[in-house]
C-alpha positions in Angstrom: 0.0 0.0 0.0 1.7 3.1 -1.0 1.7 6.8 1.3 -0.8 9.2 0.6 0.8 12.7 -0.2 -0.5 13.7 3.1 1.3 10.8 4.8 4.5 11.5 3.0 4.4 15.1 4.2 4.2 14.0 7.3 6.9 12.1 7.4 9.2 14.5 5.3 8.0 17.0 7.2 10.1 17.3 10.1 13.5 16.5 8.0 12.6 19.3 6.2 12.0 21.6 8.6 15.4 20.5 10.0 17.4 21.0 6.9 16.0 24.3 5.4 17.4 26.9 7.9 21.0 25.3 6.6 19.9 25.2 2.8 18.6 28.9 3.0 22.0 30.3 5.0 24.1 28.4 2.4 22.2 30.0 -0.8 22.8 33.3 1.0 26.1 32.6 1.5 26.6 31.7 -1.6 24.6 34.3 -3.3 27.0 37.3 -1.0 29.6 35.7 -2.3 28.3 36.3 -6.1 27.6 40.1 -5.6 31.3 40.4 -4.2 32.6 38.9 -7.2 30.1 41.2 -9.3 31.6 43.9 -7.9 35.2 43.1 -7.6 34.8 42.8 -11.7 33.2 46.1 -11.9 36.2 47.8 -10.1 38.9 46.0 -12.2 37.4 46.8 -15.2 36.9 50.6 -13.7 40.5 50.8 -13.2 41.5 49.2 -16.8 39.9 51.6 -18.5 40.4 55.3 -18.0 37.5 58.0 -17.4 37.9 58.7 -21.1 36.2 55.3 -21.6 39.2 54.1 -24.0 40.2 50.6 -24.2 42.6 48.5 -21.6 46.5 47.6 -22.9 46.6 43.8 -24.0 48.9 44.1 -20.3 46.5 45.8 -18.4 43.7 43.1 -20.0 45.9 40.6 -18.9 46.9 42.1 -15.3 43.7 42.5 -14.9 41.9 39.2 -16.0 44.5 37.1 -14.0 44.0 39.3 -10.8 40.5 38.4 -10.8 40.7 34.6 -11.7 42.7 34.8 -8.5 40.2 36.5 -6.5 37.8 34.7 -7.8 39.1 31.0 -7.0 39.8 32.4 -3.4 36.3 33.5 -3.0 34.9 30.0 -4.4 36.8 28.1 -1.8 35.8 30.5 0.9 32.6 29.8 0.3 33.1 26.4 -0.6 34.7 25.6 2.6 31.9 27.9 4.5 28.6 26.4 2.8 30.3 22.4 4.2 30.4 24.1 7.6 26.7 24.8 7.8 26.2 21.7 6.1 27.8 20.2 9.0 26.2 22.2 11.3 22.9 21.6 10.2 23.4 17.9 10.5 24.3 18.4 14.1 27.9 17.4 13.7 30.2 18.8 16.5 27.2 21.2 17.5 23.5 22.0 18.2 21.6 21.6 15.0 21.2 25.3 13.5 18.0 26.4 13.7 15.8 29.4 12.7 15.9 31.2 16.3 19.9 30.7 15.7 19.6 32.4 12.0 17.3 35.2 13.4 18.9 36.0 16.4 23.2 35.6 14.4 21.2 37.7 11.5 19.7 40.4 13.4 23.1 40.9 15.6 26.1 40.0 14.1 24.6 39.8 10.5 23.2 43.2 10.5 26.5 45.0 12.1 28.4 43.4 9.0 26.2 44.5 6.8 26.3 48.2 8.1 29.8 47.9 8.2 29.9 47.5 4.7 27.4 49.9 3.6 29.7 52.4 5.4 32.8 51.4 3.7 30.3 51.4 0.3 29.4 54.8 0.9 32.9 55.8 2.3 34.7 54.2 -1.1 32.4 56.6 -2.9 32.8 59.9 -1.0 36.6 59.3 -1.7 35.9 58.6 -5.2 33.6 61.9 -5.3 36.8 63.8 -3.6 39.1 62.6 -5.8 36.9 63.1 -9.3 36.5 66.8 -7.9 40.6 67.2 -6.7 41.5 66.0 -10.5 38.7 68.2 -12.3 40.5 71.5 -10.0 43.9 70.2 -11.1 42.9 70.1 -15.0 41.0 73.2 -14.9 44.3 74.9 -14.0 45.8 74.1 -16.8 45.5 77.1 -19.5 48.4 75.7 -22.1 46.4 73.4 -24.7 49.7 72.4 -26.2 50.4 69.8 -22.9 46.6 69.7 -22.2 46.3 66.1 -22.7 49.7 64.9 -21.4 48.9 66.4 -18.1 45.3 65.4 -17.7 46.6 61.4 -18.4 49.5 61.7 -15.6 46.4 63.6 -13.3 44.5 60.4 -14.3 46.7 57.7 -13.4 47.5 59.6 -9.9 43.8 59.9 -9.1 43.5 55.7 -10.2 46.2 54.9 -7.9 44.6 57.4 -5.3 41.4 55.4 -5.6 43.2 51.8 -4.9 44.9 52.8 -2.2 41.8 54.2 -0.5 39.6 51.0 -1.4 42.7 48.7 0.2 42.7 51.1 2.7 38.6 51.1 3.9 37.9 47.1 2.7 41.0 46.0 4.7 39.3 47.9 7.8 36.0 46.7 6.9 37.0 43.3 6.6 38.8 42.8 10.1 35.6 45.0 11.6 33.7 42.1 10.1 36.3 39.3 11.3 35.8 40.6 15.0 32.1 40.3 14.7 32.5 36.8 13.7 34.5 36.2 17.0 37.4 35.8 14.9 40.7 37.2 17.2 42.2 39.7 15.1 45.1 41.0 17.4 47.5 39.0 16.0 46.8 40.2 12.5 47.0 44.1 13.8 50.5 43.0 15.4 51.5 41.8 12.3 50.5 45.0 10.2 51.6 47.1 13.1 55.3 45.2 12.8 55.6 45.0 9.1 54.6 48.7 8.8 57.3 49.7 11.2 59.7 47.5 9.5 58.3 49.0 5.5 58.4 52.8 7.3 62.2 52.1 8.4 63.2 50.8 5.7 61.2 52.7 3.1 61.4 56.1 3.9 63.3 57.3 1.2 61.0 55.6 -1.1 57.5 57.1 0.8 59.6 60.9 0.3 60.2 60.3 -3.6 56.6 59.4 -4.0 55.0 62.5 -2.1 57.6 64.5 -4.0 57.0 63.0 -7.2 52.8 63.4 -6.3 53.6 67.2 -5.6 55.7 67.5 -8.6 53.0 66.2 -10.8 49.4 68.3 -9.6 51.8 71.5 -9.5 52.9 71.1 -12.9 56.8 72.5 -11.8 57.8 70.8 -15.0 56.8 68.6 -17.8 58.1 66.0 -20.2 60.0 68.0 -23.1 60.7 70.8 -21.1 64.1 71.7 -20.6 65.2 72.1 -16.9 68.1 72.9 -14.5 67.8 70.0 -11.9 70.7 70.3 -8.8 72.9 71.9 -11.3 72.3 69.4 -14.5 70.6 70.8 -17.6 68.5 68.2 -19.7 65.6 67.5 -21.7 62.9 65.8 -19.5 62.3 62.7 -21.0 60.2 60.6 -18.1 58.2 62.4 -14.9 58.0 59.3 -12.4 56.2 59.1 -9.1 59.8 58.0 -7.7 62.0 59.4 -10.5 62.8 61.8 -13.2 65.0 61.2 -16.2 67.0 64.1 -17.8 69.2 63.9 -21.1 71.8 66.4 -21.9 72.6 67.8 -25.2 75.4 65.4 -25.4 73.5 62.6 -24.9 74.3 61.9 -20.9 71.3 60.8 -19.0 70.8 61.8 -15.7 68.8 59.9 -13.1 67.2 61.6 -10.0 65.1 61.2 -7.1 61.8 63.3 -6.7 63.2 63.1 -3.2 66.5 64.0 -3.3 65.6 67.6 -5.9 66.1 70.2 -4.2 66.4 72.8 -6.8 64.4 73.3 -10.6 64.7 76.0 -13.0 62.6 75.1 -15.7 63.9 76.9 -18.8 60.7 76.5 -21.0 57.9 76.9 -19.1 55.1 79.1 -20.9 57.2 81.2 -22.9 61.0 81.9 -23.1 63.6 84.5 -24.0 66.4 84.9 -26.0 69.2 87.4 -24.0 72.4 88.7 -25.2 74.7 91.6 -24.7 75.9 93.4 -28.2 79.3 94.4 -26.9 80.6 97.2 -29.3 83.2 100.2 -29.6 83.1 103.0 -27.7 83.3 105.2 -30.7 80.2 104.0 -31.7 77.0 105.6 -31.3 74.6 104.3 -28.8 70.9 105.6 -30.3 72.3 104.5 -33.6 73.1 101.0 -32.3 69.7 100.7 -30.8 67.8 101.6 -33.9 70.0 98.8 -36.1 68.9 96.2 -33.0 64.9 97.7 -33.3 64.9 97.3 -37.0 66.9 93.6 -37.2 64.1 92.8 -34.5 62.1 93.8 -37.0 63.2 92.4 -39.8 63.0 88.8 -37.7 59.5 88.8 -36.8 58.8 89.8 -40.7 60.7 86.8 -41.5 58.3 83.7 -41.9 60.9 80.9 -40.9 60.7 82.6 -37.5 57.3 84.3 -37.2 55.9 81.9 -35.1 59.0 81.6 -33.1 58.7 85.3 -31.9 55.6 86.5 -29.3 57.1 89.8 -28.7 58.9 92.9 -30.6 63.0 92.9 -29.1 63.3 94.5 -26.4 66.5 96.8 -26.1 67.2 96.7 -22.2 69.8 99.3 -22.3 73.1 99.9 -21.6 74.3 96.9 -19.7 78.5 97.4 -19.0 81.0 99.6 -19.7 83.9 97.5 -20.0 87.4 98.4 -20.6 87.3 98.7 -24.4 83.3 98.2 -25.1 80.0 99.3 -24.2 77.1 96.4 -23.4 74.2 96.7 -24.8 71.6 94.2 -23.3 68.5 92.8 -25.5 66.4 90.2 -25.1 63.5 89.3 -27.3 60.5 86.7 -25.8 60.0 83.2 -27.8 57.9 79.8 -27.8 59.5 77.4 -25.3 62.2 75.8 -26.7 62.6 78.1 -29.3 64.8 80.7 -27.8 68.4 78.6 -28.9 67.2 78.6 -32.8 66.3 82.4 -32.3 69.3 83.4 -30.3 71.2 81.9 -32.9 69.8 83.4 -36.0 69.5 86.6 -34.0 73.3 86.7 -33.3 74.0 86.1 -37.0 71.6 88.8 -38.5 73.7 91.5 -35.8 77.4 90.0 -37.2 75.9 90.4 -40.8 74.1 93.8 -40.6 76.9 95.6 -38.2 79.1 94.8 -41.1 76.8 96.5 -43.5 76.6 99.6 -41.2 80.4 99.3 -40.4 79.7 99.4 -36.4 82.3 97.9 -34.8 81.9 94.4 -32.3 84.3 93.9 -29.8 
């Protein structure tokens, strides 16, 4: 004679009722565990792709993609290893049998300080996104020069990224060992640990912490730029790489010269906004001074007509005045204001057209 459905309720019944507090905390278990992963994925492909929306590096694609294979396989034996344990304790193996007065009372204590603890570092994780969106929109708006517009607004961009990591390791690493504690889960021999390691990284580090801050300042204040020509501790270069920890200077012969954001302590940037070319026309005494300075004013002239060098030249030459009055000549200081990097080429065409034209005009150079 086979059960009637009511019978084989009844029987099922109570099994049932034992097993489905453990089969419901397990599917929640695993369904947290899902949303983390959701939106560990959504943050690594955040930081893969820039606020332009362009497209990852085949490295960054990969960087990425095995970072979160990683995370992911962790968080699968996590919860792997924590849906067996309710398993178990839902059996009654090694403990009571869980129960729903067990789920209600761990859910409405424990379960809902975790889950305010994460909502705040949620809502923390976007405040600091907020601040740093805001800190790299002031930075770029201070920029006026289109011609290094874009340069500058990537370098802003890849400090704010690395700005936003280190807050989000920052705020989950303090969320997660608020969580551990509520779990009962001793986590005074992990703070020793950090406390001990970060003594032993500040110690030995500190040189390394002082080049980045430098290198940090150095890029939001925009002292200096790649292709800009500088004056570093007493070495002139071309800026060829702008580091958090380094920069990279070339000289004109070829030299390259390494430094430590940390260890500049003095920059003259030599093409920043606009330049000059300066000289002093030394010439005989004999030799009228007005007259001189009308010769300079109309080679100034005569330059800025030029088209080779029109867009070389922002300003009229300035005469200065006289400068020295040396044994056997008379200083004349000019000075005329270029593009950056163009006051050599002007200097140097500048000092020809005064050779060539003094000879026409027979005025002496000494």
């Amino acid at each position: 004679m086979h059960p009637t459905p009511a019978g084989l309720w009844t029987r099922i019944h109570p099994w049932v009722a034992r097993l489905l507090p453990t089969v419901i905390t397990a599917l929640v278990v695993v369904a947290v565990m899902g949303l983390v992963m959701w939106f560990i994925n959504r943050w690594l492909r955040h930081l893969a792709y820039d606020r332009n929306g362009l497209k990852p590096t085949p490295a960054s694609h990969e960087s990425a993609h095995q970072l979160t294979c990683l995370i992911r396989r962790t968080l699968q034996s996590v919860a792997a290893v924590v849906v067996v344990l309710i398993v178990l304790r839902g059996s009654g193996v090694g403990a009571s049998r869980l129960t729903w007065g067990q789920v209600s009372t761990w859910a409405l204590g424990p379960g809902m300080r975790i889950l305010f603890i994460f909502v705040g570092a949620f809502i923390l994780v976007r405040i600091t996104d907020f601040f740093v969106a805001h800190l790299q929109h002031v930075m770029s708006a201070t920029e006026t020069e289109a011609l290094d517009w874009i340069e500058r607004r990537k370098r802003i961009e890849t400090l704010g990224r690395l700005m936003r990591a280190l807050a989000i390791v920052i705020i989950l690493g303090m969320a997660a060992l608020m969580a551990l504690r509520e779990v009962h889960v001793d986590i005074t021999p992990i703070l020793t640990g950090a406390g001990v390691a970060g003594v032993a990284i500040g110690f030995g580090a500190q040189s390394v912490v002082k080049d980045i801050i430098s290198g940090a300042f150095l890029i939001l204040e925009n002292q200096i730029r790649v292709g800009d020509v500088v004056t570093i501790n007493g070495k002139t270069g071309l800026v060829e790489t702008i580091r958090l920890r380094i920069l990279v200077l070339r000289a004109l012969d070829g030299t390259v010269y390494i430094f430590q954001n940390g260890a500049v302590a003095e920059i003259s940037n030599l093409t920043k906004d606009y330049s000059y070319a300066l000289l002093t026309v030394s010439v005989a005494y004999k030799e009228d001074v007005t007259r001189v300075t009308t010769v300079l004013e109309d080679i100034g002239k005569g330059m800025q007509a030029d088209p080779e060098f029109r867009s070389k030249i922002l300003a009229p030459l300035e005469i200065l005045g006289v400068d020295s009055l040396a044994a056997a000549a008379v200083g004349i200081k000019v000075r005329i204001k270029t593009m950056p990097m163009e006051q050599w080429a002007v200097d140097r065409e500048l000092r020809r057209r005064i050779k060539t034209r003094f000879d026409q005009e027979q005025i002496a150079l000494v």
